[in-house]
KOLSE-330816 format. One line per 10 residues: number of its first residue (from 0); for each residue x, y, z of N, C-alpha, C. Coordinates in nm, 4 decimals. Each point is the difference from the previous one (the first is absolute). Last residue first. Layout:
REM KOLSE-330816
NUM = X/Y/Z/X/Y/Z/X/Y/Z | ...
REM end
This chain:
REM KOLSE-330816
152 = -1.4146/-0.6629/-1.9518/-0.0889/-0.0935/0.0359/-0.0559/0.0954/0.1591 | 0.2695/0.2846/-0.3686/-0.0088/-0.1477/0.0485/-0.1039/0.0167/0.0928 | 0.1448/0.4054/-0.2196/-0.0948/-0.0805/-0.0291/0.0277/-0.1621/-0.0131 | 0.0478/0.5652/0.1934/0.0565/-0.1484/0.0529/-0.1269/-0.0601/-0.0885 | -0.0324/0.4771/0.0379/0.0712/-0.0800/-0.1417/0.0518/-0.1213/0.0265 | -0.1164/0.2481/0.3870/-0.0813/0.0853/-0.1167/0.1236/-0.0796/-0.1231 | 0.0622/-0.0338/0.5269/-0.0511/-0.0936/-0.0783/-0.0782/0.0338/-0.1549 | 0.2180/0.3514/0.3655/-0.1299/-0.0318/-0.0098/-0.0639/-0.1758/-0.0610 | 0.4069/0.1725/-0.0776/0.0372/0.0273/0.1416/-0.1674/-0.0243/0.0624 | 0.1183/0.0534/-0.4473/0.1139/-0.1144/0.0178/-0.0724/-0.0467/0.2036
142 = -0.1243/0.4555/-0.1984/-0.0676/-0.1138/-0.0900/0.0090/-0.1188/0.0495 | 0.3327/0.2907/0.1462/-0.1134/0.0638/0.0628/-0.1254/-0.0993/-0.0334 | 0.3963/-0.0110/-0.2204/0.0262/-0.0526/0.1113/-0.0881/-0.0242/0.0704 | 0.0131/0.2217/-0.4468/-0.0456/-0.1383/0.0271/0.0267/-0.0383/0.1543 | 0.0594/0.4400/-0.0623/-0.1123/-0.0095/-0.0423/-0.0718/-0.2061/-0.0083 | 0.4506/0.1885/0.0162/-0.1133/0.0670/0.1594/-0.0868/-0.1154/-0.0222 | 0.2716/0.0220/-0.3682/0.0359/-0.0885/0.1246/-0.1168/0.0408/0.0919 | -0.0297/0.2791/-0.3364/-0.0660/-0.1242/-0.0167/0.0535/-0.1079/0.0705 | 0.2041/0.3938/0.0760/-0.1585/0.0135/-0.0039/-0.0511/-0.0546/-0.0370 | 0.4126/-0.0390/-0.0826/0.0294/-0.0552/0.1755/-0.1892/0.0675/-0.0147
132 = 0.1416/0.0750/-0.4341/0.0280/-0.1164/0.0418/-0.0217/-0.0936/0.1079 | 0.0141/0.4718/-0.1028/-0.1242/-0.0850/-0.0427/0.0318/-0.1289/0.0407 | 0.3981/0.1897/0.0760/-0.1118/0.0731/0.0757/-0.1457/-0.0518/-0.0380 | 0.3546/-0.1109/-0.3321/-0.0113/-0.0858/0.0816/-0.0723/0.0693/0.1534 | 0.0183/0.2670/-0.4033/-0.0737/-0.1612/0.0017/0.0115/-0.0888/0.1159 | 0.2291/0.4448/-0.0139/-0.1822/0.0208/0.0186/-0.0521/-0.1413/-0.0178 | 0.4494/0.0043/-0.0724/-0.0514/0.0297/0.1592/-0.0875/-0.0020/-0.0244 | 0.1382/-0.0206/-0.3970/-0.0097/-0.1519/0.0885/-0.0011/0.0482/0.1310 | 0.0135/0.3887/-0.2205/-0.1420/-0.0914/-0.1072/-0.0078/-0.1688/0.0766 | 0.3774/0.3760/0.0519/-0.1206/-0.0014/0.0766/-0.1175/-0.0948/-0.0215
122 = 0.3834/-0.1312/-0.2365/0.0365/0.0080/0.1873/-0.1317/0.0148/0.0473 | 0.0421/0.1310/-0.4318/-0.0316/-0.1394/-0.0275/0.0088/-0.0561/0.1503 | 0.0409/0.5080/-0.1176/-0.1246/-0.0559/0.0010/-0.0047/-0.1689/0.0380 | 0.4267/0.1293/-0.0213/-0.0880/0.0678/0.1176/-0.1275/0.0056/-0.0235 | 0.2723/-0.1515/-0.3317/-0.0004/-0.0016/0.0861/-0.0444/0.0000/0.1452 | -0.0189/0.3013/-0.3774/-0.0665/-0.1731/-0.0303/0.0118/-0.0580/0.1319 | 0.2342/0.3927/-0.0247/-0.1792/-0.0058/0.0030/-0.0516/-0.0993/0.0063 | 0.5109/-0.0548/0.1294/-0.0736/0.0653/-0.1141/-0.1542/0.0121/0.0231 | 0.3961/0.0132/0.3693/-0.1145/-0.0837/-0.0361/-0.0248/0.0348/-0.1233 | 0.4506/0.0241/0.3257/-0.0754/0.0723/-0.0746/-0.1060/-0.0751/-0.0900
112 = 0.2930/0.0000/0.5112/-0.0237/-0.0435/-0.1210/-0.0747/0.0713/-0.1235 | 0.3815/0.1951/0.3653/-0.1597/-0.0497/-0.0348/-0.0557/-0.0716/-0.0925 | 0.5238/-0.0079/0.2395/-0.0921/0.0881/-0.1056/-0.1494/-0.0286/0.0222 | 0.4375/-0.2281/0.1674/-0.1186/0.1175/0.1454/-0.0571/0.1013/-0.1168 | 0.2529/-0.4187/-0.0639/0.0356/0.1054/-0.0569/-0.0265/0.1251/0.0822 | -0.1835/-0.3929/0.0353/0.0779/-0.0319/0.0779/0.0761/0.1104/-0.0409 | -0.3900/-0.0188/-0.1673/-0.0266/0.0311/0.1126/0.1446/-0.0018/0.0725 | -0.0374/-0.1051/-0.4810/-0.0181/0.1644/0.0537/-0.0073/0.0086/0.1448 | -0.0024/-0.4678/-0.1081/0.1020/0.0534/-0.0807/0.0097/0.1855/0.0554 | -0.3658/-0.2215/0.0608/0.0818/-0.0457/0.1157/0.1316/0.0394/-0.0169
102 = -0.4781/-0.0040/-0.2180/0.0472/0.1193/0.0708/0.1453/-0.0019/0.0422 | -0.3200/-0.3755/-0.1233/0.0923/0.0489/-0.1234/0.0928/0.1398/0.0228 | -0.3009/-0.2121/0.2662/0.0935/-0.0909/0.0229/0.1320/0.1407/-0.1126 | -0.4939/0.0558/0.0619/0.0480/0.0933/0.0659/0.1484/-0.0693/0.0166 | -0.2675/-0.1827/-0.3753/0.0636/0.1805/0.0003/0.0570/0.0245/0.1172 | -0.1603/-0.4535/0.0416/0.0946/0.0184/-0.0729/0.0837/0.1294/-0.0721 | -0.4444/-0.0129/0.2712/0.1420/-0.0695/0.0561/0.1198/-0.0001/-0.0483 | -0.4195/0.1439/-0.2113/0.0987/0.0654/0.1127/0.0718/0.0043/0.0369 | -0.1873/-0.3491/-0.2558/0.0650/0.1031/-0.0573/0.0398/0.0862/0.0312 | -0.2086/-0.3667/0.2616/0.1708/-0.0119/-0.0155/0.0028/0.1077/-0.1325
92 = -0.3944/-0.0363/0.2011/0.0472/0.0222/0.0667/0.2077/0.0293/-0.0443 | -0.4148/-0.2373/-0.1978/-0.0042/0.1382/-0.0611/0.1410/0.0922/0.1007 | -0.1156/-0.4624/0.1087/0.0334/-0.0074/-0.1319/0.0064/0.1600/-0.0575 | -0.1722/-0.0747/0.4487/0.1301/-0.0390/-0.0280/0.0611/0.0084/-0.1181 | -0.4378/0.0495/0.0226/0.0669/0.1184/0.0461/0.1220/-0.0275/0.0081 | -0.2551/-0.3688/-0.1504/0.0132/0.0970/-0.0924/0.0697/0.1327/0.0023 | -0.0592/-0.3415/0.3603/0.0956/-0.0296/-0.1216/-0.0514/0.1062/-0.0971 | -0.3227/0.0620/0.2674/0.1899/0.0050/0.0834/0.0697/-0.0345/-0.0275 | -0.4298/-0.0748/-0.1541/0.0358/0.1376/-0.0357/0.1569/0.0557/0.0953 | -0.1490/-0.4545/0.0032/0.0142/0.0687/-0.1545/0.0087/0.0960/0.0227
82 = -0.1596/-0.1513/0.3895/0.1547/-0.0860/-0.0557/0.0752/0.0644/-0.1512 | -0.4801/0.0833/0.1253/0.0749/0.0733/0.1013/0.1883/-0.0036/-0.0345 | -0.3706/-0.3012/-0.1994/0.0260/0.1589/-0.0656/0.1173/0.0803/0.0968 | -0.0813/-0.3703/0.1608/0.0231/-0.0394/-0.1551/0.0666/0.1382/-0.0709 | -0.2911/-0.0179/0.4026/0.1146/-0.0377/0.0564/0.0887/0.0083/-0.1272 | -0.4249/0.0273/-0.0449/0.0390/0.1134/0.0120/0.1495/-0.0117/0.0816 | -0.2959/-0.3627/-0.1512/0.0404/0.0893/-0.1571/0.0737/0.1549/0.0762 | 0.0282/-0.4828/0.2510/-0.0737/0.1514/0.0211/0.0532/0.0688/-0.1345 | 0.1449/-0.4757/0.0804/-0.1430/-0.0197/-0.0160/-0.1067/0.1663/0.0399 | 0.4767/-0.0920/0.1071/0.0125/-0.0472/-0.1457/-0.1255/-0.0575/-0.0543
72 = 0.0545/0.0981/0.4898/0.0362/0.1050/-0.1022/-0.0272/-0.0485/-0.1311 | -0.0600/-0.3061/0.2685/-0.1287/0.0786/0.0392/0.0187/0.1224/-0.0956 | 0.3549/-0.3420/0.0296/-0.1439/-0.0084/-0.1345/-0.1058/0.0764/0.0432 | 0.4035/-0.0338/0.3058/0.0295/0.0487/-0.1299/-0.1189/0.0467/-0.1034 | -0.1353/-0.0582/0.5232/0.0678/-0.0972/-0.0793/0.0151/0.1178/-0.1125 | -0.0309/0.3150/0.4067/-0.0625/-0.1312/-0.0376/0.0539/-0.1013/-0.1230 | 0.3151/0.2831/0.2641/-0.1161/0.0427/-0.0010/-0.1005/-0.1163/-0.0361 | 0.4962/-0.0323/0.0435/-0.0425/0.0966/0.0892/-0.1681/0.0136/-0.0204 | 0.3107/-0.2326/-0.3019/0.0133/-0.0951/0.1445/-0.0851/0.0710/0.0962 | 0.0335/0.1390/-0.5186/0.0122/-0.1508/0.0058/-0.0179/-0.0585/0.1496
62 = -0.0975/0.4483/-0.0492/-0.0734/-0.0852/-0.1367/-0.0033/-0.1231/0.0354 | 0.2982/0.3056/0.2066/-0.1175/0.0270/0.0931/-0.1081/-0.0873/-0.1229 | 0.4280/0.0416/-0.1686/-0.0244/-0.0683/0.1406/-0.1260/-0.0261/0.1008 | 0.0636/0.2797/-0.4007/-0.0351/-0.0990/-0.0629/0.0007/-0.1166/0.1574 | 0.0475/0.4894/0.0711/-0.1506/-0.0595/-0.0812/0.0512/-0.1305/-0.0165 | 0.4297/0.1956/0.1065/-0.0745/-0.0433/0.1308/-0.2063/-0.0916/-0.0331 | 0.3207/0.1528/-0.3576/0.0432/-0.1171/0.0383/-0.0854/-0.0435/0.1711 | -0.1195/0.4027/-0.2927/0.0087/-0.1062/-0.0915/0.0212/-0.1527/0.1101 | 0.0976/0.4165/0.1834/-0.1912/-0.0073/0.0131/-0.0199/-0.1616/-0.0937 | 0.4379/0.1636/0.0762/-0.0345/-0.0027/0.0974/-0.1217/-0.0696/-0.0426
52 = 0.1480/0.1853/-0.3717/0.1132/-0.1086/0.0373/-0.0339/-0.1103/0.0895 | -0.1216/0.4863/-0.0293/-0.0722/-0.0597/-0.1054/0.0161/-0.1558/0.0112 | 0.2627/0.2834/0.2735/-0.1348/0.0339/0.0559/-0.0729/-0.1211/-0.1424 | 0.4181/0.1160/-0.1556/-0.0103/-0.1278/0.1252/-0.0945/0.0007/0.0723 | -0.0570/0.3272/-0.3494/0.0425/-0.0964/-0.0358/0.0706/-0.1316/0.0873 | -0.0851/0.4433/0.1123/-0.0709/-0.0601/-0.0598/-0.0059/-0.1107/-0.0570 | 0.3742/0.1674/0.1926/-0.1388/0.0190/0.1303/-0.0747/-0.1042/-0.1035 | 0.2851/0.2214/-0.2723/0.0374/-0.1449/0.0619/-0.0611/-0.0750/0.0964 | -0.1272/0.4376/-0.1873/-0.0154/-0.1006/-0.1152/0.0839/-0.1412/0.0529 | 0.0750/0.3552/0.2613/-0.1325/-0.0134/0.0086/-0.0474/-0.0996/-0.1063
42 = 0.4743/0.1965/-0.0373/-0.0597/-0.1294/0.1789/-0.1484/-0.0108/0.0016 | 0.1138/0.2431/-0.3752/0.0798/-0.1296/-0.1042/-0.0365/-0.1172/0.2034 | -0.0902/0.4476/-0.0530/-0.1459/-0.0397/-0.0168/0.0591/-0.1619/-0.0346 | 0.2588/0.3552/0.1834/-0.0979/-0.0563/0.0969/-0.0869/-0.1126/-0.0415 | 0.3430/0.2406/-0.2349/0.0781/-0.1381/0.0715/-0.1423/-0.0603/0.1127 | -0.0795/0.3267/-0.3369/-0.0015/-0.0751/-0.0466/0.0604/-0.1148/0.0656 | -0.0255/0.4082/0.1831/-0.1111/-0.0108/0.0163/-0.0331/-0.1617/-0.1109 | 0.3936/0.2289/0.1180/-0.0384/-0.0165/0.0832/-0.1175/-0.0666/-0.0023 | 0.2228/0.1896/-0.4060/0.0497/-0.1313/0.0493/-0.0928/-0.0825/0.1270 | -0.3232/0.3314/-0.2702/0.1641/-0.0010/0.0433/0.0658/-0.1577/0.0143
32 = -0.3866/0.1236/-0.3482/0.0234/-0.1006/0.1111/0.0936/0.0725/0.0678 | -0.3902/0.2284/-0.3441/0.1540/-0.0831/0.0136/0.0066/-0.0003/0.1433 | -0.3816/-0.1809/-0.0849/0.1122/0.0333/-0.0084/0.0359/0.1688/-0.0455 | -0.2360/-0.3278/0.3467/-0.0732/0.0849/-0.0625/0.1602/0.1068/-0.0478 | -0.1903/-0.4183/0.2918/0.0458/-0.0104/-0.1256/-0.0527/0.0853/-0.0589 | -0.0971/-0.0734/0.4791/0.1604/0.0603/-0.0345/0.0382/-0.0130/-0.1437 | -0.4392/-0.1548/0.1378/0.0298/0.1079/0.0296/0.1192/0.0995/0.0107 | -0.1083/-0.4661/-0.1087/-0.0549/0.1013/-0.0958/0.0020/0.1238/0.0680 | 0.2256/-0.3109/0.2132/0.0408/0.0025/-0.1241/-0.0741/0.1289/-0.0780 | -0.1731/-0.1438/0.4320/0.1270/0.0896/0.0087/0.0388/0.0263/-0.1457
22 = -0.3017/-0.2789/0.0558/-0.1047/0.1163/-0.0076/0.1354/0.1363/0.0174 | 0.1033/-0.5008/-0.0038/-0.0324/0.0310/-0.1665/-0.0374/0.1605/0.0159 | 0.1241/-0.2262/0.4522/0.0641/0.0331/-0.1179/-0.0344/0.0624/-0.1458 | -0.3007/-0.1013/0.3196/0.0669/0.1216/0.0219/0.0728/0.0256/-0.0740 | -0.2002/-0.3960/-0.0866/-0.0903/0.0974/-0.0125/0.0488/0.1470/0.0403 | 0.2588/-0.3938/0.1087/-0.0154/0.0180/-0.1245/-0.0872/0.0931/-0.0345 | -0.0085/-0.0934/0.4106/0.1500/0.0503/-0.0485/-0.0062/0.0099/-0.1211 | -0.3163/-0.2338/0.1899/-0.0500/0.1628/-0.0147/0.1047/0.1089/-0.0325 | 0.0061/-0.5064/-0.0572/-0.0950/0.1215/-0.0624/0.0009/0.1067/0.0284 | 0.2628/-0.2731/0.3110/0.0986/0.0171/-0.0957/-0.1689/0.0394/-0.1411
12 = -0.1901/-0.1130/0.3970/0.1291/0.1597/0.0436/0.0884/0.0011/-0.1558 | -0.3400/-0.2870/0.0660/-0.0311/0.1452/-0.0367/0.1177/0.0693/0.0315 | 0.0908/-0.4259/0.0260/0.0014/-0.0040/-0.1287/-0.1102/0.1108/-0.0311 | 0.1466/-0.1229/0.4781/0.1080/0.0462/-0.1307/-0.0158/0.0203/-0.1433 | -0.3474/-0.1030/0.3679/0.0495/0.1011/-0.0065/0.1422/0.0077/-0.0961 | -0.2204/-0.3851/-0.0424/-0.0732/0.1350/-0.0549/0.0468/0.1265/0.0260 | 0.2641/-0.3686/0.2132/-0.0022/-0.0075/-0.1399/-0.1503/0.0772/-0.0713 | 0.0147/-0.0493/0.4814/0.1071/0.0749/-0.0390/0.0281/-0.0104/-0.1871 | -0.3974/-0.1961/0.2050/-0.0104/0.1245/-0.0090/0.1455/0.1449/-0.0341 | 0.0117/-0.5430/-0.0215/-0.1063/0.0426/-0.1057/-0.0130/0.1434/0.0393
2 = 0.2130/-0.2176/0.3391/0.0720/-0.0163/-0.1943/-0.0227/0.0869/-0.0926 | -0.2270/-0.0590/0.4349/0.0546/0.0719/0.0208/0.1240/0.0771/-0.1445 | -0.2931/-0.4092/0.0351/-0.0833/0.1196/0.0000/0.0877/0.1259/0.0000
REM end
């Protein structure tokens, strides 16, 4: 019992990190970048991304040993969905990622990086997606959390 309540609490705590994280990102991505402000976003994009890491590996524990049987999940269209739209954010996740990596060269230089338009629309455009993203997490959990799309026996 006690298992089961410490392993939920870790696997909101490492969401909501992620949810801060991403809300930090978009709020410090507003270029042009200084150095300072690009070395912040390259530790916050790392936050994010082991916060992400967290929720992935602690959720699936709480799937297989912590919560109810495996197949209760793998029988909620909103568990499903839920799962998907967090691989999908993940998946949109690493173009950021990979811009704010790409910094590293200039950063160690102590220059600023420099974004083209493009760019920086294509950054902001996968923040704003993956933010939708965690709003349709909510959104199934909440569903998920009620029995609303369980369709076994």
């Amino acid at each position: 019992m006690y298992t089961s309540a410490l392993m939920a609490f870790a696997h909101h705590l490492a969401a909501f990190t992620v949810v801060a994280a991403l809300a930090i990102e978009v709020a410090m991505f507003k270029p042009p970048l200084s150095a300072v402000q690009a070395r912040r976003l390259q530790r916050t994009d790392l936050i994010f991304g082991a916060a992400a890491g967290a929720v992935l590996l602690v959720g699936g524990l709480r799937v297989a040993w912590f919560e109810k049987p495996a197949a209760y999940y793998l029988h909620d269209v909103f568990f499903l969905a839920k799962l998907a739209a967090f691989l999908i954010a993940a998946l949109i996740s690493i173009y950021p990622t990979v811009v704010f990596l790409s910094w590293s060269a200039a950063l160690r230089a102590d220059r600023a990086p420099q974004l083209s338009a493009e760019r920086t629309r294509r950054v902001r455009m996968c923040l704003m997606l993956e933010l939708t993203l965690i709003v349709v997490i909510l959104a199934c959990a909440a569903l998920m959390a009620r029995g609303i799309g369980y369709l076994g026996r």
